[in-house]
C-alpha positions in Angstrom: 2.4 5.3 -52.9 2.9 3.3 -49.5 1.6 -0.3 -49.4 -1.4 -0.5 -47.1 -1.3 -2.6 -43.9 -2.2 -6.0 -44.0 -3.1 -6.0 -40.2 -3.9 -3.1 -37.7 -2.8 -2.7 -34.1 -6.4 -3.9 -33.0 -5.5 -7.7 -34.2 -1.6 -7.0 -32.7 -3.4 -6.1 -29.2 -5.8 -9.2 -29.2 -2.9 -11.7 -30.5 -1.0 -10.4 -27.3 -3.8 -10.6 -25.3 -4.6 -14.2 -26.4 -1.1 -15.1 -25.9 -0.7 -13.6 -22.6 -3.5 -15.8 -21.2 -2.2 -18.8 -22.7 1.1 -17.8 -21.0 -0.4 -17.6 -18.0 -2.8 -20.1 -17.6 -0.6 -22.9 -19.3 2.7 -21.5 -19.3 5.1 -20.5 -22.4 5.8 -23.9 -23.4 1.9 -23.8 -24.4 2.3 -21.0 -27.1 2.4 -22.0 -30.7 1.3 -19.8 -33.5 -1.5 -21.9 -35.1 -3.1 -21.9 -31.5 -2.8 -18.2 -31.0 -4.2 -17.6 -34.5 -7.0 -20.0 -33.8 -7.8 -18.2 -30.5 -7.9 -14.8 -32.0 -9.7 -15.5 -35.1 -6.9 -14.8 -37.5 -4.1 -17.0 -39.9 -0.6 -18.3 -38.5 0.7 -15.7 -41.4 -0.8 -12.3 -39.8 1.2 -13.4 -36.3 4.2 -14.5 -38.6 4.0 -11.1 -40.6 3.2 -9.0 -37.1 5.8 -10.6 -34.8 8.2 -12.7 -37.1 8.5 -15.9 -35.2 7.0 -17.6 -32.2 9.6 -16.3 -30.0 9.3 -12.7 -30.5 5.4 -12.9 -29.6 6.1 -14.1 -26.2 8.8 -11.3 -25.9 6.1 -8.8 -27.2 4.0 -10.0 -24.8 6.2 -9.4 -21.9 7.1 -6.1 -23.4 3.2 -5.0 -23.3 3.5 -6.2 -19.8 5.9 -3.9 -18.8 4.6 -0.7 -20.9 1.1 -1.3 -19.4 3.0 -1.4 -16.2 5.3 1.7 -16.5 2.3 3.6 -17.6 0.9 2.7 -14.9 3.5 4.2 -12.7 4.1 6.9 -14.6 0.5 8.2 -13.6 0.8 7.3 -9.8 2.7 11.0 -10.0 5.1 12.7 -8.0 3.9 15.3 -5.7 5.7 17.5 -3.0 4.9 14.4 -0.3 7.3 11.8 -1.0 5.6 9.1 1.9 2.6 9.6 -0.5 4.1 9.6 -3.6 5.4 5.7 -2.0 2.0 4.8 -1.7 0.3 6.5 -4.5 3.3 3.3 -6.7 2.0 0.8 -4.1 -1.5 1.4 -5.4 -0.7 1.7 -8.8 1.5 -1.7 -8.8 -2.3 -3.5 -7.2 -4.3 -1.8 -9.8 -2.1 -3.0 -12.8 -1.9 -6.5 -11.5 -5.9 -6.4 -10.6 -6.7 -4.8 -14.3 -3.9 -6.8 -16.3 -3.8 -10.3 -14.1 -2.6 -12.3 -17.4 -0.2 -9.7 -18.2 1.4 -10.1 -14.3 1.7 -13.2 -14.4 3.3 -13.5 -17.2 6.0 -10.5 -16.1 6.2 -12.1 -12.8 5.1 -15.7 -12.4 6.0 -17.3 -15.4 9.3 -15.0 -15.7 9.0 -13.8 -19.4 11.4 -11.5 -19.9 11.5 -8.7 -21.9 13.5 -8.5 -25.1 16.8 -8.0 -24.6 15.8 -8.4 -20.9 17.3 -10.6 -18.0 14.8 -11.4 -15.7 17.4 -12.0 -13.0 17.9 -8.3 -13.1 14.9 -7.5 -12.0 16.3 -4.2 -10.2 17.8 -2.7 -13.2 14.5 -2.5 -15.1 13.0 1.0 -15.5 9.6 0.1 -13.6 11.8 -1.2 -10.4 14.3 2.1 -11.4 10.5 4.5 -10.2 10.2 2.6 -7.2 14.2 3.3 -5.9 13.4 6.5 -7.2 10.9 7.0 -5.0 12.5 5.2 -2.0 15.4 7.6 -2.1 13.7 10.4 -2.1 11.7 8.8 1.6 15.1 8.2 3.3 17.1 11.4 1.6 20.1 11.0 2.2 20.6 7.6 2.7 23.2 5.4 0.9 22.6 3.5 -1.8 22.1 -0.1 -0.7 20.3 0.9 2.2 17.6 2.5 -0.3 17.7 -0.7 -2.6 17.2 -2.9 0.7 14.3 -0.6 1.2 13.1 -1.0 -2.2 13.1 -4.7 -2.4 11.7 -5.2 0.6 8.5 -2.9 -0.5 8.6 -4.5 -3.5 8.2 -8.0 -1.8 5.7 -6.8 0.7 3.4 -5.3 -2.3 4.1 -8.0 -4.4 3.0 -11.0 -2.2 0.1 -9.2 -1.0 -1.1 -8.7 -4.7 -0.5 -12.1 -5.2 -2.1 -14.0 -2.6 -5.3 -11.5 -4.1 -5.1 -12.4 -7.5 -4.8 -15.9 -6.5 -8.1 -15.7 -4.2 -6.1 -16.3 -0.7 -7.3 -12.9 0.9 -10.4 -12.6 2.6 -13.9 -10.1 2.0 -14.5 -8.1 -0.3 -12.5 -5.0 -2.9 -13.4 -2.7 -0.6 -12.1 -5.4 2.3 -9.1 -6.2 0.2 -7.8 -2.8 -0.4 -8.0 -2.0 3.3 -5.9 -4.7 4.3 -3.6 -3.6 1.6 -3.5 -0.3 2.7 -2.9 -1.3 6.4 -0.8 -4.0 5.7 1.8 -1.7 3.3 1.3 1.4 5.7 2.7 -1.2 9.0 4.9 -3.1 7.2 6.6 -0.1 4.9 7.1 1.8 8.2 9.4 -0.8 9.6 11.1 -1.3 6.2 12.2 2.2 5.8 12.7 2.9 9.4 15.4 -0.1 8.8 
């Protein structure tokens, strides 16, 4: 007969919650297990005995991140319009950071990386591997680092604009805020892939 779990996914979901906002609200250097446990209502052994070690909950973290992220992406779609399909990942990237803000800043502004990860190598990670995707099926054709120029530059454009919102620097309100996104990524991505 198997042993029965000490501790469910439910308590491994709200440690990396807890730990993603301490991430990014204090930085990593502000983790430590007892505080974590504290925050979540549970013992410095159930994040030992769920993660291992102090390190591997702030790589989890950044993992969650990233699958959140992807999945995401993943349900952005891929139709017969590839323009849309563009904007349909540019939507999806606001909505993640908007729903997940912790979780995106600890991917992005606090530079977390995955396990096993670089964050230097940004490009190479699966979520950035959907948006080339995408990019190179908008300029068919094209060679390859004119489509990762492309890319980055979208990436930029939808990145800043997500966060100066999360950080409160855009004016009016959603319904203001995704209109300017909209306009800004429709202008701005134009000129990027028109190169």
């Amino acid at each position: 007969m198997a042993r029965p779990r000490l501790h469910d996914d439910a308590l491994r979901t709200r440690l990396l919650e807890v730990t993603s906002r301490v991430i990014s609200s204090d930085g990593e250097t502000a983790v430590t297990v007892r505080k974590v446990a504290a925050d979540a209502g549970t013992s410095a052994s159930a994040v030992y005995a769920l993660f291992g070690s102090r390190e591997a909950l702030v790589e989890a973290v950044s993992d969650e991140g990233f699958r959140r992220f992807a999945h995401e992406l993943a349900a952005a779609g891929r139709g017969a319009d590839p323009v849309e399909d563009l904007r349909a990942l540019g939507r999806a990237y606001r909505r993640f950071a908007l729903a997940d803000p912790h979780y995106f800043r600890v991917m992005f502004h606090r530079g977390v990386a995955p396990s096993g990860g670089d964050p230097a190598r940004a490009v190479e990670q699966p979520t950035f591997r959907v948006l080339h995707a995408a990019v190179a099926r908008v300029l068919d054709g094209a060679p390859d680092d004119r489509v990762l120029a492309a890319a980055v530059g979208l990436w930029g454009l939808v990145h800043g604009l997500v966060s100066l919102e999360l950080a409160g620097l855009l004016p009016g309100d959603e319904a203001t805020r995704a209109e300017a996104f909209t306009q800004a990524g429709a202008t701005v991505a134009e000129a990027l892939l028109a190169g």
